[in-house]
C-alpha positions as CSV (number, residue, x, y, z in Angstrom):
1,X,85.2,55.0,-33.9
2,X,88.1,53.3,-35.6
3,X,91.8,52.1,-35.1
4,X,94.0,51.0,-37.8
5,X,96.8,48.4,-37.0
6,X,98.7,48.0,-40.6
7,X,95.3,47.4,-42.8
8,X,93.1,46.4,-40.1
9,X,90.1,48.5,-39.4
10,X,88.2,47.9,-36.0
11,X,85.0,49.2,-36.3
12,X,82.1,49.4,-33.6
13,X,78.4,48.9,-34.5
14,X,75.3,50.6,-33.7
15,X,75.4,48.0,-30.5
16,X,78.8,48.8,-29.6
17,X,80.5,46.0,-30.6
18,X,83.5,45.9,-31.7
19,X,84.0,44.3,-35.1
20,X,87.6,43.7,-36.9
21,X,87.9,44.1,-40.9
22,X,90.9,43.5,-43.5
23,X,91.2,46.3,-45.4
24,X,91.2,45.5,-49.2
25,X,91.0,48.5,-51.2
26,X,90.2,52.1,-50.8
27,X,88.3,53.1,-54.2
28,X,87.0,56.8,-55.6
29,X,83.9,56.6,-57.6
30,X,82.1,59.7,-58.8
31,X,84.2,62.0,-56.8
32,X,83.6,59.8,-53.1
33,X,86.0,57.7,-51.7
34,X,84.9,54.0,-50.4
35,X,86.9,51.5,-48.2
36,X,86.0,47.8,-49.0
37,X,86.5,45.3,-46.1
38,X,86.8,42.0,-45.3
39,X,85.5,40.5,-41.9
40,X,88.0,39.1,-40.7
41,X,85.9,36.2,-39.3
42,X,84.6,36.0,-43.1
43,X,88.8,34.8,-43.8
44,X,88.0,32.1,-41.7
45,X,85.5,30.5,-43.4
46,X,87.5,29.3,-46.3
47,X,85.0,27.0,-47.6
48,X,82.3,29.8,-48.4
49,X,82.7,32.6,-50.5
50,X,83.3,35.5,-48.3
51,X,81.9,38.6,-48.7
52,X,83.2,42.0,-48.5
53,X,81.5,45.3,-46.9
54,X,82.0,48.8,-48.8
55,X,81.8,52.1,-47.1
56,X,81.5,55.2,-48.1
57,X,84.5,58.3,-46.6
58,X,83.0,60.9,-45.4
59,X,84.9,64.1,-43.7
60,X,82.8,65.0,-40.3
61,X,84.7,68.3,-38.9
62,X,88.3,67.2,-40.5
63,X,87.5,63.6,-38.8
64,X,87.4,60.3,-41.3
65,X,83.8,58.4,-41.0
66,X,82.4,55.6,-42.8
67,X,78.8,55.4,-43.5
68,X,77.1,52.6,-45.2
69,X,75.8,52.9,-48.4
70,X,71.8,52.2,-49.2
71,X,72.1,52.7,-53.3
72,X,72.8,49.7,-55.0
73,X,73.9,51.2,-58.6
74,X,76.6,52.9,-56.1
75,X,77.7,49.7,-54.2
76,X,77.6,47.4,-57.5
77,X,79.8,50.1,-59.4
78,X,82.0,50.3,-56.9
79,X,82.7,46.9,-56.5
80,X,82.9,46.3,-60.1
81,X,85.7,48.9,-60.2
82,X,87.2,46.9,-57.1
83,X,86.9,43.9,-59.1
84,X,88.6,45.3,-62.2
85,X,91.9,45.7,-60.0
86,X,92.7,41.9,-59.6
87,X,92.8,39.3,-62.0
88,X,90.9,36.4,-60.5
89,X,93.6,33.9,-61.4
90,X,96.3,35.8,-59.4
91,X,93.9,37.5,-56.9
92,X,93.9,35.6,-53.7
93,X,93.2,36.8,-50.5
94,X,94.2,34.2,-48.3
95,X,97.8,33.8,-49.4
96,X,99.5,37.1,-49.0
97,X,103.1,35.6,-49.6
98,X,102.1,34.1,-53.1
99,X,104.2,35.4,-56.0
């Protein structure tokens, strides 16, 4: 189950919690398409280095689902290729209205 408002994802866990995300990017890699999040309590903690969560897209029956992903290769190519989007000096995520 998830609910978008503008690029926030609301995701509930195998405990049925609910849990909010940022949405960052939305990547294709080999032919999949992956979603990488931010918690949003992670943009909180300015003092650590947050860190992001990428899911795979899946189509269930024509409905959108994101399942975690296991491989590693996978997950460290995809964030590489998330990574190659934004140039470190002018990517940061906690001040939308820089310039």
């Amino acid at each position: 189950m998830d609910m978008f408002t503008d690029n926030i994802v609301t995701l509930v866990d195998e405990e049925g919690r609910e849990i909010s995300f940022e949405m960052l990017d939305k990547v294709n890699y080999n032919g999949n398409d992956y979603i990488v999040l931010l918690p949003l309590e992670e943009m909180e903690k300015e003092d650590e280095e947050a860190e992001v969560v990428i899911l795979r897209i899946e189509d269930r029956d024509g409905e959108e689902v994101y399942v975690g992903v296991e491989d590693e290769e996978e997950l460290e190519n995809v964030f590489e290729i998330f990574q190659s989007r934004f140039d470190d000096e002018d990517f940061d995520m906690y001040d939308e209205d820089e310039e």
